[in-house]
N, CA, C and O atoms as a GROMACS GRO file, in nm:
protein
  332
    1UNK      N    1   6.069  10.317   6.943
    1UNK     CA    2   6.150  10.400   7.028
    1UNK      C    3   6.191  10.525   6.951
    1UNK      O    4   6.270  10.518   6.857
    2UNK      N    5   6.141  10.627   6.988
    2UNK     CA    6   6.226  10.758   6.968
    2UNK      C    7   6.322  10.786   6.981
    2UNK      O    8   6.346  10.829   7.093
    3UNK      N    9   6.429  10.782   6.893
    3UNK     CA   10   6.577  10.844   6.889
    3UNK      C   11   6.633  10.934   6.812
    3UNK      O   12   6.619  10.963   6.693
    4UNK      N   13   6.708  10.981   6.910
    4UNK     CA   14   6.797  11.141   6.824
    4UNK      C   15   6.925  11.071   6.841
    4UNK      O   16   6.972  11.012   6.938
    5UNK      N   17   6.984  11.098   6.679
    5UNK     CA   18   7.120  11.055   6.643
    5UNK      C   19   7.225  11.205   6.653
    5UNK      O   20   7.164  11.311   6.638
    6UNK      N   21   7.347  11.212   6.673
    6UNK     CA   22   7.401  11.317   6.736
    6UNK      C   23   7.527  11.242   6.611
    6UNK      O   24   7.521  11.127   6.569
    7UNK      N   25   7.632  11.343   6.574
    7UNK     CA   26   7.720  11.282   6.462
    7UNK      C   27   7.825  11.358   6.537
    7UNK      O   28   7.808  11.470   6.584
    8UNK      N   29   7.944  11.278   6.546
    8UNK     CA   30   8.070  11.347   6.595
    8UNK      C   31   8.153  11.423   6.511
    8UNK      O   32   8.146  11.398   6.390
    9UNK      N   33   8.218  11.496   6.544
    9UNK     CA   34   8.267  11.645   6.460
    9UNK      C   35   8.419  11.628   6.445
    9UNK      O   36   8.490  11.693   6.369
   10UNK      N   37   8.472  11.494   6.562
   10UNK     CA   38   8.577  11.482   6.597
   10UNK      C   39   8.604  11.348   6.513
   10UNK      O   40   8.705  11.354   6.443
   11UNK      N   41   8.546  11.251   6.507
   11UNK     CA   42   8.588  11.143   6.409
   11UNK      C   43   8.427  11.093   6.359
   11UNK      O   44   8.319  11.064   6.411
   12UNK      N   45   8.513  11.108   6.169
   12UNK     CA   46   8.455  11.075   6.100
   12UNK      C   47   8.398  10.959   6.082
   12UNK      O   48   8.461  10.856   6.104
   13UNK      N   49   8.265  10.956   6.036
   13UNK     CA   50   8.138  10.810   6.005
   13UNK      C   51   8.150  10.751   6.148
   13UNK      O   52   8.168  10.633   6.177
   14UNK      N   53   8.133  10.896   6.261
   14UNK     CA   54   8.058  10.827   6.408
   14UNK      C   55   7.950  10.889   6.436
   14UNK      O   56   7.933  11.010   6.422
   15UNK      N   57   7.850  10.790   6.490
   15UNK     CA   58   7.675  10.844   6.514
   15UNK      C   59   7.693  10.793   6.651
   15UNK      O   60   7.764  10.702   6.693
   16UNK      N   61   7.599  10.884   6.721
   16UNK     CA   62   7.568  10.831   6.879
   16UNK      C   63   7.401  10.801   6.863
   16UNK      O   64   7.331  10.890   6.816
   17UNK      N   65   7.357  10.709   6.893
   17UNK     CA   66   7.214  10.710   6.915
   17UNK      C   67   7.172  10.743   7.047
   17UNK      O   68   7.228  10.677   7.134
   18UNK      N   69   7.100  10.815   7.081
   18UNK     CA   70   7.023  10.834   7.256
   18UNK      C   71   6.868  10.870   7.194
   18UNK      O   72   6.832  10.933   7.095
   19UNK      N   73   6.775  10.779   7.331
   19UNK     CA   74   6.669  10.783   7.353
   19UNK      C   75   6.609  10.964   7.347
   19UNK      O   76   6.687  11.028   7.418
   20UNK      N   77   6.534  11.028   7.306
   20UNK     CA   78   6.512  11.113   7.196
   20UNK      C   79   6.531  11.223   7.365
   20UNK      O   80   6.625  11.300   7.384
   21UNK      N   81   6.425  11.199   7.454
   21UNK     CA   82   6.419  11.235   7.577
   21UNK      C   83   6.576  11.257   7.651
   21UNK      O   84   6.601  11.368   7.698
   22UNK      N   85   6.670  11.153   7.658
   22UNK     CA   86   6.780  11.171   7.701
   22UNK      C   87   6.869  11.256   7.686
   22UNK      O   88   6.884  11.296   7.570
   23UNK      N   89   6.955  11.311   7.788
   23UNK     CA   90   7.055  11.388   7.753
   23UNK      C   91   7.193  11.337   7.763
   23UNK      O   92   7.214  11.244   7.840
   24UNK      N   93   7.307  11.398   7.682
   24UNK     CA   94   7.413  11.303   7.690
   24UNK      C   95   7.490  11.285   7.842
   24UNK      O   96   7.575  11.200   7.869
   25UNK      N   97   7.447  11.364   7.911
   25UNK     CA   98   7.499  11.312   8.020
   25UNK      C   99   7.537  11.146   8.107
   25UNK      O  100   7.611  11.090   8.188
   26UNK      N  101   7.396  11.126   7.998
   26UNK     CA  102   7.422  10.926   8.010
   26UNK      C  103   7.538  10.871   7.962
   26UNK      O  104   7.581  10.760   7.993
   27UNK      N  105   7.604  10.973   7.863
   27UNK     CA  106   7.666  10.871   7.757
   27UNK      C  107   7.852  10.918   7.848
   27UNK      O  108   7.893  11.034   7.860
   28UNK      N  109   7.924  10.797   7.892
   28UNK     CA  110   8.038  10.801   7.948
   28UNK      C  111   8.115  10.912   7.900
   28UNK      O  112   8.121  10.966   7.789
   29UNK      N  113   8.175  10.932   8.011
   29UNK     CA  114   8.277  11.068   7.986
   29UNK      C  115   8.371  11.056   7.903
   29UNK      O  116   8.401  11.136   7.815
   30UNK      N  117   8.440  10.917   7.934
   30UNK     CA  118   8.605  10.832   7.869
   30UNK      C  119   8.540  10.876   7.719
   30UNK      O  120   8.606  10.948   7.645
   31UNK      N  121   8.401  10.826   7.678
   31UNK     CA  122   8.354  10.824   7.527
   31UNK      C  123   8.304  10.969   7.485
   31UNK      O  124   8.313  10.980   7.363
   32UNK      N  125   8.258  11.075   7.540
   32UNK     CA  126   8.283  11.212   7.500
   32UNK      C  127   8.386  11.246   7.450
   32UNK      O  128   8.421  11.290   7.341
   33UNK      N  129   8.442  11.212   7.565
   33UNK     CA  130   8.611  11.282   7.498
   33UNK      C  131   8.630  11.245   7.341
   33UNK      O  132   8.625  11.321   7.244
   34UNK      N  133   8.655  11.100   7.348
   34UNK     CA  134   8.699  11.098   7.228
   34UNK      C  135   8.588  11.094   7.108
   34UNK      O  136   8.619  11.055   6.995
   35UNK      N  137   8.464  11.134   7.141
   35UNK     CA  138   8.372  11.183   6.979
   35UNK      C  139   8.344  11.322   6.995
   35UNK      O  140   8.343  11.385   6.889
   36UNK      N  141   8.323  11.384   7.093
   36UNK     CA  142   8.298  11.553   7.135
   36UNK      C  143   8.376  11.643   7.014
   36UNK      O  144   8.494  11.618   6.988
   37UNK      N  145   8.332  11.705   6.970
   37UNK     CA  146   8.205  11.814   6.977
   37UNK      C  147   8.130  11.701   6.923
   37UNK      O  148   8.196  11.611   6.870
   38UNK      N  149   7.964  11.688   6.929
   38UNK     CA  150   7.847  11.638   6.853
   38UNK      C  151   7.741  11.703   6.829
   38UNK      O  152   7.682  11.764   6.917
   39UNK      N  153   7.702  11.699   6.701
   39UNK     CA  154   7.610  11.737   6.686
   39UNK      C  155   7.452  11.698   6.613
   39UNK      O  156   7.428  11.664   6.497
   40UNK      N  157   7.365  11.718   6.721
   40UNK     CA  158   7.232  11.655   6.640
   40UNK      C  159   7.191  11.686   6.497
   40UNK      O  160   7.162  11.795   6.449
   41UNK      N  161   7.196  11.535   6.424
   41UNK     CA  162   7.136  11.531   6.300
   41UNK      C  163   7.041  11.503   6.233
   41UNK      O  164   7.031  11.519   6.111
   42UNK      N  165   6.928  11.440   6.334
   42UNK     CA  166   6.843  11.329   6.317
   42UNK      C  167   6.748  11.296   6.460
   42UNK      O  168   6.793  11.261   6.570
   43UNK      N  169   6.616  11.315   6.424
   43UNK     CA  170   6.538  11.254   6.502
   43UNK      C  171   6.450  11.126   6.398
   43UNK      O  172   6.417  11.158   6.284
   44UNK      N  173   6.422  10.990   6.449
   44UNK     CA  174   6.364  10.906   6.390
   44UNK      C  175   6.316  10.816   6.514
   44UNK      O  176   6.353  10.836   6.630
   45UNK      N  177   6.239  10.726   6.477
   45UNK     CA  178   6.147  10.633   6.541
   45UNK      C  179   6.172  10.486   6.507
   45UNK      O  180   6.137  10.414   6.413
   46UNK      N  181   6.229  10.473   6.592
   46UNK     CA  182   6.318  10.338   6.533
   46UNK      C  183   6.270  10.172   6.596
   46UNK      O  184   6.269  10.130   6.711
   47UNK      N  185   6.242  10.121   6.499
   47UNK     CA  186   6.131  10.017   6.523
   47UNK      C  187   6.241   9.898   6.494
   47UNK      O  188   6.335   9.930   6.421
   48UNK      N  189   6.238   9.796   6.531
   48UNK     CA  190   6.308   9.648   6.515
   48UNK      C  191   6.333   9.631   6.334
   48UNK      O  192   6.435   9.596   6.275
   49UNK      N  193   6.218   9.665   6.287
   49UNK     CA  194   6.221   9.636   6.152
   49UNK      C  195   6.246   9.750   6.023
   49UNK      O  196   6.245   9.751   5.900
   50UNK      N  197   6.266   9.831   6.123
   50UNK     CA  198   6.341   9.972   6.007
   50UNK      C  199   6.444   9.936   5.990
   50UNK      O  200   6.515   9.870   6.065
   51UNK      N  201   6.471   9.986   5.861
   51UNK     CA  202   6.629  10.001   5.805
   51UNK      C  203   6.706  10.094   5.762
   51UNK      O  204   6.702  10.175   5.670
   52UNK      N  205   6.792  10.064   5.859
   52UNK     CA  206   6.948  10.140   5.904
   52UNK      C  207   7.040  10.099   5.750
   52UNK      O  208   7.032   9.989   5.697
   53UNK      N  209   7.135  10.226   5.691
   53UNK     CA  210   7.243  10.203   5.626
   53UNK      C  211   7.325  10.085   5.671
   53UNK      O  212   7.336   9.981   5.605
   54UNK      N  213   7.393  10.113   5.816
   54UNK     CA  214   7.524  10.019   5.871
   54UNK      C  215   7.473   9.963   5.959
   54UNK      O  216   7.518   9.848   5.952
   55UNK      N  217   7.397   9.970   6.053
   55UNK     CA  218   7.319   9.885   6.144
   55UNK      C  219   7.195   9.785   6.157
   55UNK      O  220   7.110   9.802   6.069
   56UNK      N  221   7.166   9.677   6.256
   56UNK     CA  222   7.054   9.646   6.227
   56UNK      C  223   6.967   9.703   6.349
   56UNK      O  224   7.007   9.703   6.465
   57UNK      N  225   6.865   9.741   6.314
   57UNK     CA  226   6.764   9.880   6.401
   57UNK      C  227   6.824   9.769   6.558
   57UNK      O  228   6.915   9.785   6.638
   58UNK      N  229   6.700   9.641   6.539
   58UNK     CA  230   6.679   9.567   6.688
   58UNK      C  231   6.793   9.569   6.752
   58UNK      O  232   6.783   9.605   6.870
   59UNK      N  233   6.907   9.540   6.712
   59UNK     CA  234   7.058   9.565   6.795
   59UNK      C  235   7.047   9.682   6.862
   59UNK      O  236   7.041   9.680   6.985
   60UNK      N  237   7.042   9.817   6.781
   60UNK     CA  238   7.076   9.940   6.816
   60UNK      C  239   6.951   9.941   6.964
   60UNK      O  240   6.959   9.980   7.081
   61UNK      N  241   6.838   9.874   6.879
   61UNK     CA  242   6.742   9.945   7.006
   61UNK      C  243   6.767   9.854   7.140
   61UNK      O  244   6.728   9.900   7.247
   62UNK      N  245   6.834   9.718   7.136
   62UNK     CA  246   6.870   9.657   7.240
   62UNK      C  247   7.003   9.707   7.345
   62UNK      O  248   7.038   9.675   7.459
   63UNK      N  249   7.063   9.814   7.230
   63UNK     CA  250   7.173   9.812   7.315
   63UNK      C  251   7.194   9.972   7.420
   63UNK      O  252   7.280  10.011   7.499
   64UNK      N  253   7.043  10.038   7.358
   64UNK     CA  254   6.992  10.124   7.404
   64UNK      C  255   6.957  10.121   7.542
   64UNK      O  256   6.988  10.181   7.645
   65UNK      N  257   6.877  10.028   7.505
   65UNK     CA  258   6.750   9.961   7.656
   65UNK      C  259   6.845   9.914   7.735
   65UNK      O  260   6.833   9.938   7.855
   66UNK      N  261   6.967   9.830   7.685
   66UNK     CA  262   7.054   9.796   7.793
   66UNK      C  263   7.193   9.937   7.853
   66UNK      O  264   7.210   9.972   7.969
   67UNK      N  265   7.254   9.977   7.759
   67UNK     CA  266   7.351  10.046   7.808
   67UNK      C  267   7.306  10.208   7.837
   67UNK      O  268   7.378  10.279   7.907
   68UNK      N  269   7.165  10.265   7.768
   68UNK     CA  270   7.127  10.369   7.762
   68UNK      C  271   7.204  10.456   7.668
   68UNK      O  272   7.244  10.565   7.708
   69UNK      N  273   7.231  10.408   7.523
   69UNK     CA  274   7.283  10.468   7.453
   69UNK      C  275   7.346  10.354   7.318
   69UNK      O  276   7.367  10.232   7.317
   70UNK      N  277   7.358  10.449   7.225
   70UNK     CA  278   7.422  10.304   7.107
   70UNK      C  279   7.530  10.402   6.969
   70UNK      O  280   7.492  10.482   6.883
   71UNK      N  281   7.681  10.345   7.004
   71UNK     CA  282   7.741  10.414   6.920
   71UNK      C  283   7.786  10.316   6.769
   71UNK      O  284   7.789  10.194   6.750
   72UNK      N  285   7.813  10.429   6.685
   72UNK     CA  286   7.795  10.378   6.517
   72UNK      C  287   7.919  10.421   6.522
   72UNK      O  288   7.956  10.528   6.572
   73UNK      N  289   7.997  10.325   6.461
   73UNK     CA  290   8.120  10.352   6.420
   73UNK      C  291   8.152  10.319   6.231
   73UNK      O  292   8.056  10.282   6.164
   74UNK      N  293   8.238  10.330   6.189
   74UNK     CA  294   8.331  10.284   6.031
   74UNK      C  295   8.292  10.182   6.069
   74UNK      O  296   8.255  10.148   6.181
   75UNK      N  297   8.302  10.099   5.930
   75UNK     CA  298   8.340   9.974   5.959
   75UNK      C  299   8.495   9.978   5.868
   75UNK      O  300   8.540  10.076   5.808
   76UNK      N  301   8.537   9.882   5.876
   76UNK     CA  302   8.659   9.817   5.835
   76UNK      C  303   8.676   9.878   5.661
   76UNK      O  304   8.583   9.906   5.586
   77UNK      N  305   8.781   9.884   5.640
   77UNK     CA  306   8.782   9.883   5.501
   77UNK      C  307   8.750   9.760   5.469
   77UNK      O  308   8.734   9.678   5.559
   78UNK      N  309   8.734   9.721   5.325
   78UNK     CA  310   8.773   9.558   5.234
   78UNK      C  311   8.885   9.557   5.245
   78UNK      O  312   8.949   9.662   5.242
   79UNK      N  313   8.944   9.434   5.263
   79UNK     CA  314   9.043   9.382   5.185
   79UNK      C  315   9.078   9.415   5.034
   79UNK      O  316   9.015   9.452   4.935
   80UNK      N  317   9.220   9.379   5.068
   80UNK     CA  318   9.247   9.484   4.921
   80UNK      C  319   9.208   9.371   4.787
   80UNK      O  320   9.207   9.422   4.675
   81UNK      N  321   9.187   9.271   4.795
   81UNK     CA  322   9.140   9.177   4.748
   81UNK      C  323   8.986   9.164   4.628
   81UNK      O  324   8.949   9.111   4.522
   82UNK      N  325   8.921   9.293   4.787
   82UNK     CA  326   8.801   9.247   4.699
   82UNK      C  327   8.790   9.420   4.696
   82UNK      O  328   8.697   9.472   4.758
   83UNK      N  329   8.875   9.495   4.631
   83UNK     CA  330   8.851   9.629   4.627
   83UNK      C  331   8.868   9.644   4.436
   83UNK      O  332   8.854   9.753   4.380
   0.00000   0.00000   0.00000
């Protein structure tokens, strides 16, 4: 699957994935708002078995095919435990 990753300008370590063809018009309004401005960073070809930094590809590309779109968020800090 061809995808263009779009990076939000508005909160930091967020990626939008959309089908390379698509425009964001797919991607909900409620969720513009809060990542808008975006901007494209990345076109790649994203196969089940490529590897993603924070994601695993087959998720992203499932959640594509299903919702028509796939957002990357932070994850969690550690615990202060294991910092």
């Amino acid at each position: 699957m061809k995808c263009a990753v779009y990076r939000s300008n508005k909160k930091d370590m967020t990626y939008l994935y959309l089908p390379e063809e698509a425009d964001l018009e797919r991607v909900p309004e409620t969720l513009m708002k809060m990542i808008s401005p975006l901007e494209r960073v990345l076109e790649l070809d994203l196969t089940p078995d490529r590897r993603l930094a924070q994601e695993d590809a087959a998720e992203v590309i499932k959640q594509i095919k299903e919702q028509g779109w796939f957002l990357q968020m932070p994850r969690q800090d550690l615990p202060e435990f294991l910092s």
